[in-house]
Structures are given as C-alpha cells and as structure tokens.
N, CA, C and O atoms as a GROMACS GRO file, in nm:
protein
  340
    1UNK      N    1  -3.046  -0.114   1.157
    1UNK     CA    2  -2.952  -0.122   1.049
    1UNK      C    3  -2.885  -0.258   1.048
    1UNK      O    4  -2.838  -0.318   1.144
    2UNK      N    5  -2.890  -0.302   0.896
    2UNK     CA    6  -2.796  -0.413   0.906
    2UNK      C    7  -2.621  -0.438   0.886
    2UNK      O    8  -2.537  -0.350   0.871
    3UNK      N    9  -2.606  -0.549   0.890
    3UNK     CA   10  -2.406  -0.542   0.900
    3UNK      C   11  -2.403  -0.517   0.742
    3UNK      O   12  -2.326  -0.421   0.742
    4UNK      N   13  -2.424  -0.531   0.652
    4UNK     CA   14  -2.469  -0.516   0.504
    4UNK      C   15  -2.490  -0.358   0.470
    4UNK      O   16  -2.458  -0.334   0.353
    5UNK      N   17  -2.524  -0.271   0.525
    5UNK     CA   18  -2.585  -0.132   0.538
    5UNK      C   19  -2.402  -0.053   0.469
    5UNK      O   20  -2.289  -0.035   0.516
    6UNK      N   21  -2.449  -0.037   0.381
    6UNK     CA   22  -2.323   0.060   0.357
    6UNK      C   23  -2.280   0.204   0.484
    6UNK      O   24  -2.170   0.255   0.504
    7UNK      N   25  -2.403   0.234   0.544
    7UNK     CA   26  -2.367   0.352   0.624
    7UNK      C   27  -2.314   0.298   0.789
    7UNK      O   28  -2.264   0.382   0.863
    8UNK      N   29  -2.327   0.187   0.825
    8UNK     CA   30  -2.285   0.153   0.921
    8UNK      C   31  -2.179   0.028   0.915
    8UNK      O   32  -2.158  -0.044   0.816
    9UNK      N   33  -2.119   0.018   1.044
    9UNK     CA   34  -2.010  -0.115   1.040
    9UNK      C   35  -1.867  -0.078   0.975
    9UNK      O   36  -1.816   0.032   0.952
   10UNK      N   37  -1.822  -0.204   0.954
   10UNK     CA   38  -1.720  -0.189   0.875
   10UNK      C   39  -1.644  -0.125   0.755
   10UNK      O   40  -1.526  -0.093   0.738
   11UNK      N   41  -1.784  -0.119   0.656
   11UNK     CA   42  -1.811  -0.021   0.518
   11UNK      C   43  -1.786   0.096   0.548
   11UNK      O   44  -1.715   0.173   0.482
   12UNK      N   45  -1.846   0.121   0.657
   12UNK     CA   46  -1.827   0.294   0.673
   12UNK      C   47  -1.713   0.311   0.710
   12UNK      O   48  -1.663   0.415   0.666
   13UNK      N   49  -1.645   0.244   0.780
   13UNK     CA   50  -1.519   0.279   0.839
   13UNK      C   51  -1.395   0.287   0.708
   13UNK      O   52  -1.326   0.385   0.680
   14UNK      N   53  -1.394   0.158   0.648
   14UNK     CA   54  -1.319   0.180   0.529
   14UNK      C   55  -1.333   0.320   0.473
   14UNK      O   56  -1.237   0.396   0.480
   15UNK      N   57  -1.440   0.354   0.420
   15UNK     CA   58  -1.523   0.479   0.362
   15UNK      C   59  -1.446   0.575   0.407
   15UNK      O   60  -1.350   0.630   0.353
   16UNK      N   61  -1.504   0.595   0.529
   16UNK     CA   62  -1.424   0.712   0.578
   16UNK      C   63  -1.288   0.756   0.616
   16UNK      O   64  -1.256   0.873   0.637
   17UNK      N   65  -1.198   0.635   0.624
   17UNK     CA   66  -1.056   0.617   0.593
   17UNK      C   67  -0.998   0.646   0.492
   17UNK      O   68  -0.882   0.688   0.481
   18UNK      N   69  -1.100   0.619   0.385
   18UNK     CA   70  -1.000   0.635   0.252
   18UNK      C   71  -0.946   0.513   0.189
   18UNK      O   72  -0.883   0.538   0.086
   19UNK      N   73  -0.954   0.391   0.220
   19UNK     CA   74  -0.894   0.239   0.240
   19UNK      C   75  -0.846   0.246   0.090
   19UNK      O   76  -0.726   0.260   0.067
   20UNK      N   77  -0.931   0.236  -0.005
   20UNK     CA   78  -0.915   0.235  -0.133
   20UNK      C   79  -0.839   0.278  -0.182
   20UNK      O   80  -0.781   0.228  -0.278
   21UNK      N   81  -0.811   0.411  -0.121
   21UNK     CA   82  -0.743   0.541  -0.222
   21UNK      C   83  -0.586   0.501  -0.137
   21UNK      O   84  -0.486   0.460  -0.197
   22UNK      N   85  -0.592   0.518  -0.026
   22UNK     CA   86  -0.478   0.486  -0.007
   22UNK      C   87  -0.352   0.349  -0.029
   22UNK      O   88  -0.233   0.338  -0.059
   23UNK      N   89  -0.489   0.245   0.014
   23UNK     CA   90  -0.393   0.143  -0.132
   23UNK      C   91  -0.343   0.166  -0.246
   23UNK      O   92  -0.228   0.137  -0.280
   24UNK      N   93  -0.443   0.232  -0.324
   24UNK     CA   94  -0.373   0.263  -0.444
   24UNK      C   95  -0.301   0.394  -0.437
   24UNK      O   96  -0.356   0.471  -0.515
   25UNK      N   97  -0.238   0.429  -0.398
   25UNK     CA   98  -0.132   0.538  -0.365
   25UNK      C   99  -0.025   0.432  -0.306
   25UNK      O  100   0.087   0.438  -0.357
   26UNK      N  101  -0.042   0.350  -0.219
   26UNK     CA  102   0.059   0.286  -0.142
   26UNK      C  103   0.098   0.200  -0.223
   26UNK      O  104   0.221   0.209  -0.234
   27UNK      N  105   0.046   0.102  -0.300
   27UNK     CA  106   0.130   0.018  -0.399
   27UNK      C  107   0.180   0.062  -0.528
   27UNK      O  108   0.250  -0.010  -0.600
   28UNK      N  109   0.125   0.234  -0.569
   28UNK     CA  110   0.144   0.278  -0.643
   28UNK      C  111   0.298   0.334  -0.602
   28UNK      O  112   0.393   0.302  -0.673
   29UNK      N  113   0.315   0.418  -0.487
   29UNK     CA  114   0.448   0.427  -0.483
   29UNK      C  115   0.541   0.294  -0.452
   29UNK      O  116   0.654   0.293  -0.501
   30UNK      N  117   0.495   0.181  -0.370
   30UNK     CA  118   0.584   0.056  -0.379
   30UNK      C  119   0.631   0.030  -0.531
   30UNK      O  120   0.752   0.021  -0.552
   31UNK      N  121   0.562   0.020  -0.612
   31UNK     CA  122   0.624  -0.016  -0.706
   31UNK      C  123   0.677   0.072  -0.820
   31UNK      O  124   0.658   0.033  -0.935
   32UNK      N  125   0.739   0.183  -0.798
   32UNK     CA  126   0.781   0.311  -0.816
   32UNK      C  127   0.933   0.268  -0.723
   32UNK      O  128   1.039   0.261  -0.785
   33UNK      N  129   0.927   0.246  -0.599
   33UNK     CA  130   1.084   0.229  -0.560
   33UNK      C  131   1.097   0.088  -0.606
   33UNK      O  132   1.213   0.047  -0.610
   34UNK      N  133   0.972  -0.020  -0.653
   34UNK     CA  134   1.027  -0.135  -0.651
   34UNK      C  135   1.105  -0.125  -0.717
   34UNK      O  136   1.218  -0.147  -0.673
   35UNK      N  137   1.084  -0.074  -0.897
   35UNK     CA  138   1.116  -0.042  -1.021
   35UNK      C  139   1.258   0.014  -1.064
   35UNK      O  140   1.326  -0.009  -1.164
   36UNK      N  141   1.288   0.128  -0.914
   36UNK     CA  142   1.399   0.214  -0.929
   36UNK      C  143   1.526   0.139  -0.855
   36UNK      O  144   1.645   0.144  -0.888
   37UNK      N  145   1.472   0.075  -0.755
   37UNK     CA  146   1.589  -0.012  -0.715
   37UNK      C  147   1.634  -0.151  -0.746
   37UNK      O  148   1.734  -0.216  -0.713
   38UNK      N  149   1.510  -0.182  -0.831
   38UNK     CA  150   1.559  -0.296  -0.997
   38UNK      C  151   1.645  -0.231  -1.072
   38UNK      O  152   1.759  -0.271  -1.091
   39UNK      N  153   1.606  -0.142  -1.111
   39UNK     CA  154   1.648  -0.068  -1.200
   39UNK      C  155   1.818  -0.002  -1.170
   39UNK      O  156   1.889  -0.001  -1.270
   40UNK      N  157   1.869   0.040  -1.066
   40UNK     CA  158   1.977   0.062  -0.974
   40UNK      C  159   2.053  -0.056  -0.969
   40UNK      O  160   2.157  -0.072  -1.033
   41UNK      N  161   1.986  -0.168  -0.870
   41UNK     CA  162   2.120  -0.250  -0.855
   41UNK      C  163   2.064  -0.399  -0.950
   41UNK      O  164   2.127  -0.502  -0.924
   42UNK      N  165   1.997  -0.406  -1.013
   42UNK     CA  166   2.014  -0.547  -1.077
   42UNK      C  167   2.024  -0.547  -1.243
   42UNK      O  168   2.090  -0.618  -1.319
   43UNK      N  169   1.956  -0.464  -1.263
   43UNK     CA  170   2.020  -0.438  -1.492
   43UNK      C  171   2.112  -0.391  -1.498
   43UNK      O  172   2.144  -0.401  -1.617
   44UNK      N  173   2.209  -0.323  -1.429
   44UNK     CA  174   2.304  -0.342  -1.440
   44UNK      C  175   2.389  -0.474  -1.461
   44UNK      O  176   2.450  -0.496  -1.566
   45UNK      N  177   2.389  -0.550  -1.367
   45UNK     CA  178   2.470  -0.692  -1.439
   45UNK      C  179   2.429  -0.757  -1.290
   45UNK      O  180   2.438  -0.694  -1.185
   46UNK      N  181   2.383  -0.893  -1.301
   46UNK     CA  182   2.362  -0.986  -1.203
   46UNK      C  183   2.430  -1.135  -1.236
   46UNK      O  184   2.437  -1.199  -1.341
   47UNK      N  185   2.479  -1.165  -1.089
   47UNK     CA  186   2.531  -1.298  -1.130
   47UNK      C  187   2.470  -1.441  -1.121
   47UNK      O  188   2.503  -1.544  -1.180
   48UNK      N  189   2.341  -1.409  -1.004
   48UNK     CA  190   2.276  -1.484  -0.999
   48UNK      C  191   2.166  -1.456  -1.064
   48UNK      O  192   2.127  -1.347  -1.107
   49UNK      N  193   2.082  -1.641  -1.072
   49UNK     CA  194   1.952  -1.637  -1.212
   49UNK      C  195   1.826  -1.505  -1.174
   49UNK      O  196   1.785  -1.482  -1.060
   50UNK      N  197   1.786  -1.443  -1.284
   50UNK     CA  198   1.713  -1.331  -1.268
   50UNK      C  199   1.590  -1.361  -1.203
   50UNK      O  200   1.539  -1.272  -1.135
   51UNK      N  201   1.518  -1.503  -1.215
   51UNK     CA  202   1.383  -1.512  -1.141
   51UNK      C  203   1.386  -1.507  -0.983
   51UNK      O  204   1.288  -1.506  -0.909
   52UNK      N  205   1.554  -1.504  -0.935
   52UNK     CA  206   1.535  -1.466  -0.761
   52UNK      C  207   1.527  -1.329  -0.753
   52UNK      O  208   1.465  -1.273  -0.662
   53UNK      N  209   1.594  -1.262  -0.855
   53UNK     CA  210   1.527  -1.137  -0.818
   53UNK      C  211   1.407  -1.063  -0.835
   53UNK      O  212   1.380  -0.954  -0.786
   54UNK      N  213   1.327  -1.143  -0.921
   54UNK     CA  214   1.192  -1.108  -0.995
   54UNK      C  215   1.099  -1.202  -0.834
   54UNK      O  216   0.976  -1.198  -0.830
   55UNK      N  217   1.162  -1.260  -0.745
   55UNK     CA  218   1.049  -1.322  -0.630
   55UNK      C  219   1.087  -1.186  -0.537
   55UNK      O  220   0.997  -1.138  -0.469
   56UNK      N  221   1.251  -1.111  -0.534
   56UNK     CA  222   1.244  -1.042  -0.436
   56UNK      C  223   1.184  -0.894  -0.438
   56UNK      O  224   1.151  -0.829  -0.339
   57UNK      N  225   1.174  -0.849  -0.590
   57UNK     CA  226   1.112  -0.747  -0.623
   57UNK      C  227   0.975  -0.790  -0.612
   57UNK      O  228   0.903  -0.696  -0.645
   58UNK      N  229   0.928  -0.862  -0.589
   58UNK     CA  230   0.728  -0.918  -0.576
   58UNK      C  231   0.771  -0.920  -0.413
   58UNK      O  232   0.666  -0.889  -0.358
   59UNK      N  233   0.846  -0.936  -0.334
   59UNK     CA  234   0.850  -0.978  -0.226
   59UNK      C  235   0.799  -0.820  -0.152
   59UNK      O  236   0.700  -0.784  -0.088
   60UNK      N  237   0.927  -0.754  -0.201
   60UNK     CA  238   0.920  -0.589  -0.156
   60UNK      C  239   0.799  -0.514  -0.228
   60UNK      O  240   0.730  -0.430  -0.171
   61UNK      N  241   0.783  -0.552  -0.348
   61UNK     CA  242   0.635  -0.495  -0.403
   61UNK      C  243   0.545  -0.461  -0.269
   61UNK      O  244   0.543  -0.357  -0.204
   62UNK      N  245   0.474  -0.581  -0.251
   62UNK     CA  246   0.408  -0.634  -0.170
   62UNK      C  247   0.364  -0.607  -0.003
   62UNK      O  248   0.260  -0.579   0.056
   63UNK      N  249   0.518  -0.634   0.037
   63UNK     CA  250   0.560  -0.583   0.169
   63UNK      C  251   0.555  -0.436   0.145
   63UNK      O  252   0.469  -0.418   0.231
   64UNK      N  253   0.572  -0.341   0.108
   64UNK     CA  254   0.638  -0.178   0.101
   64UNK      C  255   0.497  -0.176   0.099
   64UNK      O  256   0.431  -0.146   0.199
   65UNK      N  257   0.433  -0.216  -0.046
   65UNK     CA  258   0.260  -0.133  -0.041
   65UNK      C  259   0.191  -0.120   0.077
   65UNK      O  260   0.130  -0.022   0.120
   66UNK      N  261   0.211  -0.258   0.139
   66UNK     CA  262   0.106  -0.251   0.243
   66UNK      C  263   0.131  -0.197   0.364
   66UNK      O  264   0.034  -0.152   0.425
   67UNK      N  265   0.267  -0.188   0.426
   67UNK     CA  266   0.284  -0.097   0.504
   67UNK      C  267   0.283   0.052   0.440
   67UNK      O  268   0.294   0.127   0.537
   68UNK      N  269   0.275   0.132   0.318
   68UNK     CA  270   0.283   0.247   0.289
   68UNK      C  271   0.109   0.219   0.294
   68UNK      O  272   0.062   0.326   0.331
   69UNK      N  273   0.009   0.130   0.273
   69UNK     CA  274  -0.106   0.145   0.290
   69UNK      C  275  -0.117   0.172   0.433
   69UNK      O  276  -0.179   0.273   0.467
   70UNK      N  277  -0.066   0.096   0.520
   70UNK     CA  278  -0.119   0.121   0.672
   70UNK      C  279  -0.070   0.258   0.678
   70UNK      O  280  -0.157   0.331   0.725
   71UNK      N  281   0.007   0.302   0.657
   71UNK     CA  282   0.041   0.446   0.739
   71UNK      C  283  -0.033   0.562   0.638
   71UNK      O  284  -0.048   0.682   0.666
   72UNK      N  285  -0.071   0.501   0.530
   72UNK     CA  286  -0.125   0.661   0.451
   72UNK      C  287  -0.269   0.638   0.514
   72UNK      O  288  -0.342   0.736   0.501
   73UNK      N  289  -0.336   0.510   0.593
   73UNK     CA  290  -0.480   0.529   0.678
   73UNK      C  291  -0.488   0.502   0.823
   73UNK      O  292  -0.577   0.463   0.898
   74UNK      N  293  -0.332   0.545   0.840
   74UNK     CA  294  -0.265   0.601   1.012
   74UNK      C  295  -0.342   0.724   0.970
   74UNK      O  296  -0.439   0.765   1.034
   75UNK      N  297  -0.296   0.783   0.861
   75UNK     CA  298  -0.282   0.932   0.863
   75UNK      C  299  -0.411   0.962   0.844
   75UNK      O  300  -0.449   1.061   0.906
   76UNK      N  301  -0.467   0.921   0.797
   76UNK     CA  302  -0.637   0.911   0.759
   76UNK      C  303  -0.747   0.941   0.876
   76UNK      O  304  -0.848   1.012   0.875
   77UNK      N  305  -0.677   0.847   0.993
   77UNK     CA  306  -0.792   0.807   1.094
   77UNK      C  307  -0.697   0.948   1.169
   77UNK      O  308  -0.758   1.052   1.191
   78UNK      N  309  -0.617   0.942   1.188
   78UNK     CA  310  -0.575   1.085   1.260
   78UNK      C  311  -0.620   1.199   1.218
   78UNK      O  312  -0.667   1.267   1.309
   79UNK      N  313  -0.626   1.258   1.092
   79UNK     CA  314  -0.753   1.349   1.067
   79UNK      C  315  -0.872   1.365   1.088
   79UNK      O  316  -0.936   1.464   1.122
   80UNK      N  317  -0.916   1.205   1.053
   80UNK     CA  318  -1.037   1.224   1.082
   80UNK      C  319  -1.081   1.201   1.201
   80UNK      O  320  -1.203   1.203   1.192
   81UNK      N  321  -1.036   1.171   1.354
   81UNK     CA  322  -1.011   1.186   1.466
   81UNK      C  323  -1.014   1.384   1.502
   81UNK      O  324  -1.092   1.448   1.572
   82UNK      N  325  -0.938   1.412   1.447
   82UNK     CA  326  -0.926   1.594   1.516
   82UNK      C  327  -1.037   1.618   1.421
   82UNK      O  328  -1.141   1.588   1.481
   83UNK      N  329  -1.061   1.654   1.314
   83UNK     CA  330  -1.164   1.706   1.254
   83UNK      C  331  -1.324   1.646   1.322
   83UNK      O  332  -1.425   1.714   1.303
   84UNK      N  333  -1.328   1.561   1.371
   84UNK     CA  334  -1.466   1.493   1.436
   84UNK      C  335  -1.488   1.599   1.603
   84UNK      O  336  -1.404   1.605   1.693
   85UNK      N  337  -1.606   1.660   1.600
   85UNK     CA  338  -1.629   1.688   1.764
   85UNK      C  339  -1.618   1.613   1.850
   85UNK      O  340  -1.638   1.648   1.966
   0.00000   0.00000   0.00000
C-alpha cells in the first residue's frame, strides 16, 4: 500500500476521527459564541474604532474553533479506542 492509499496512513486516520465533521461543528459553534458575545458587549455602544474589535472577534473565531475542533476528535478517538477490540 501506498502513503496516497485512502485506506491506510494518515487519510484513514482523519476518516475515522471524523476530522471534517468535527471542524465543521467546531467553528460552527465558535462562531455562534463569536456572534453572541459581539452581539452582548460591543453593538451596544463602543468607544474604541470598530475594526479592533472585528481583529478580536476573527481572533476568538479562530482560536475557539480549533480548540472546540481538537476536543470534539479527543472525543472521537476515545470512542473509537473502546469500541475497537
């Protein structure tokens, strides 16, 4: 088999993690709290210019997804760990 082989290597591992799905769940809820805690403390009224908060909401976007990605394929490989003989 080659490193190219969808059934072996790295491919498979993503695969069987879920990699995909859980990104998109993980930046899907990041930017769900990004949105709500824009939405909470800055339209209300800000004193400083709005594009620092438009770098810190991309900042937390960003940061939140990808740790809510690592832990929704924590949870992934831990299933699929007990479910494996």
């Amino acid at each position: 088999m080659s490193e190219s082989d969808p059934e072996s290597g790295a491919a498979a591992m993503v695969a069987a993690l879920n990699v995909p799905r859980n990104a998109k769940y993980g930046f899907s809820l990041a930017a769900l709290v990004t949105a709500g805690l824009v939405a909470l403390f800055v339209l209300p009224g800000t004193t400083r210019p709005t594009y620092l908060y438009g770098a810190l909401a991309f900042v937390l976007l960003v940061s939140l997804g990808g740790l809510l990605t690592a832990v929704f394929t924590a949870v992934s490989a831990v299933r699929l760990a007990r479910s494996s003989p």
